[in-house]
C-alpha positions in Angstrom: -10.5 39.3 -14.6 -8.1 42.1 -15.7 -7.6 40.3 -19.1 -11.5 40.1 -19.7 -11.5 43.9 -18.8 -9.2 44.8 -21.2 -10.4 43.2 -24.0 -14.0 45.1 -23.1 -12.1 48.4 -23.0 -12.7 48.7 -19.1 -11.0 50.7 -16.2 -10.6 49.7 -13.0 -11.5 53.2 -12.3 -14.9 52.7 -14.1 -16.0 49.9 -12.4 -18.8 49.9 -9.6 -19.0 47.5 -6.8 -22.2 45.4 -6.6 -24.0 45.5 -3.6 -25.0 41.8 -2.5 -28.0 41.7 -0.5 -29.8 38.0 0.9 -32.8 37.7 2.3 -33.1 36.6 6.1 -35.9 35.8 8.6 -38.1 37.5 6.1 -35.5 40.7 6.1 -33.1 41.9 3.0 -30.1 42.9 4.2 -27.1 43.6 2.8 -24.2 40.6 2.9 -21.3 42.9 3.1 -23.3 43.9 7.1 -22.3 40.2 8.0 -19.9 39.2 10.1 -16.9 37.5 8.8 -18.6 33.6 9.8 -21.8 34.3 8.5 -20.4 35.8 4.5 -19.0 32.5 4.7 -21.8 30.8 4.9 -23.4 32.9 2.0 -20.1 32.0 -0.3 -20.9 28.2 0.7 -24.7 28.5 -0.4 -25.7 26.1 -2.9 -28.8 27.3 -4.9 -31.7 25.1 -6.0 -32.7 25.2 -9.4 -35.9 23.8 -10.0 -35.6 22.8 -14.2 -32.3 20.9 -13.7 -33.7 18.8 -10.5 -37.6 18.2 -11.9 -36.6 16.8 -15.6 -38.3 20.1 -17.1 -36.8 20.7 -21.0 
């Protein structure tokens, strides 16, 4: 990550953290509110996608 910031011309310093949020029981909330059992779960999502599955081009 520090290499691929570098060659960009990036600081740390001017970097700003991206806020995660997941949708659940019809809510958005924010994934950094989990607890520590249920980010895991988030990190272990697999997402569907539709075009690879159906044979769409």
């Amino acid at each position: 990550m520090e290499n691929e910031l570098q060659k960009y011309g990036i600081k740390n310093s001017d970097r700003t953290k991206c806020e995660v949020w997941t949708r659940v029981m019809g809510y958005h909330r924010p994934v950094d509110s989990f607890n520590i059992g249920k980010q895991g779960e988030v990190m272990e999502r697999k997402y569907f996608d539709e075009k690879k599955c159906c044979g769409h081009k």
